[in-house]
N, C-alpha and C positions, 0 to 999 in steps of 0.2 A: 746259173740262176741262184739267187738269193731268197730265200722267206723271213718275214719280219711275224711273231706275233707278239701283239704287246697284252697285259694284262696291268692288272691292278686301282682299276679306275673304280669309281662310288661317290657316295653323298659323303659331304665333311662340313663340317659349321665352321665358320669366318673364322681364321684366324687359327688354323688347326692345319696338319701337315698328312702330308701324300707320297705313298713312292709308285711310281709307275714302272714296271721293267719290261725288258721288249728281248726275248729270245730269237736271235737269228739262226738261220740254218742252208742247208745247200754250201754253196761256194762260198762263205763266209769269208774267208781266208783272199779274196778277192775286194773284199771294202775297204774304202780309204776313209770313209767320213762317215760318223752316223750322229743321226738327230731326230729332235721331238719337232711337229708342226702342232698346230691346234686350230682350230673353226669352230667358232661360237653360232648359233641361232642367226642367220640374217647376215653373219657377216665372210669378208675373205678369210681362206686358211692364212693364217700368217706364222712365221718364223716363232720357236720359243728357244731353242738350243741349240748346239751342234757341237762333235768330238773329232778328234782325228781319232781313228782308229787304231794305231799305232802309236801315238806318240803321248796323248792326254791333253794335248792344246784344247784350248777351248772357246764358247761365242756366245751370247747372250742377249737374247733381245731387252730392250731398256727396261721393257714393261716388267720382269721377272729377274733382272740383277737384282741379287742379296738375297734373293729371297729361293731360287729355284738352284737345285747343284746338278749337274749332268756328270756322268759316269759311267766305266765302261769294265767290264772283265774279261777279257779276253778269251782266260783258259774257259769260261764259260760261255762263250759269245753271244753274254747279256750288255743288254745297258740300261740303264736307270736314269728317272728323274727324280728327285727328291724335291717333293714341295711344299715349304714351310710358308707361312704368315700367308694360307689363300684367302683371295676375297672375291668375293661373288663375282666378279669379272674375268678371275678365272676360267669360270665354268665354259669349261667346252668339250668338243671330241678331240682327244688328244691323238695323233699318229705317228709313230715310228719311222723313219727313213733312212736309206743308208744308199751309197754312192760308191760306186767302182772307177767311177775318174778321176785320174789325179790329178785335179787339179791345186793350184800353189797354194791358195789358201781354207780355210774351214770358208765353203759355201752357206750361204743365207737364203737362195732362193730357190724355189719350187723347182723350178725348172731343172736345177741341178741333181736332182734326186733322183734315180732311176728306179730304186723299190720302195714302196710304199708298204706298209703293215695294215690290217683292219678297223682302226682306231680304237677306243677306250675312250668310255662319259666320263668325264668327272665332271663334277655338281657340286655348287660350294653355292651354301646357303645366309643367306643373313640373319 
């Protein structure tokens, strides 16, 4: 088993920067993939990031190219979201996920996920 907690989330005015981190634990050493999801107010969780675990590849939903950087430490089995230039459409519950399937390439979808984190607010204000 895997545990994901993430931390770092809050209020930040437009156009101001964020790092989110998400400490795993358990069989760590067991993940091939980890990434951020996010769920706004009323809408789907949708995709924001994703890492190999191993390697540093990485994936990017259109909405957060340029602007969001994903990261991972190993020896610390954290990983970070780094998020610059947010704007109020940002704002959602951000969550953690990580995947023990190897699959071939950095996954996109929910489904692929097998451990979820507790999420973290972030709230980006205008």
């Amino acid at each position: 088993q895997v545990q994901l907690v993430a931390s770092g989330g809050g209020l930040v005015q437009a156009g101001g920067s964020m790092r989110l981190s998400c400490v795993a634990s358990g069989r760590s050493f067991s993940i091939h993939y980890m990434g951020w999801f996010r769920q706004a107010p009323g809408k789907e969780r949708e995709f924001v990031a994703a890492i190999t675990w191993s390697g540093g590849s990485t994936s990017y939903a259109d909405s957060v190219k340029g602007r969001f950087t994903i990261s991972g430490d190993n020896a610390k089995n954290t990983l970070y979201l780094q998020m610059n230039s947010l704007k109020p459409e940002d704002t959602a519950v951000y969550y953690c996920v990580a995947t023990r399937f190897p699959l071939t390439q950095i996954p996109t979808m929910r489904v692929s996920y097998d451990t979820w984190g507790q999420g973290t607010q972030v709230t980006v204000s205008s």
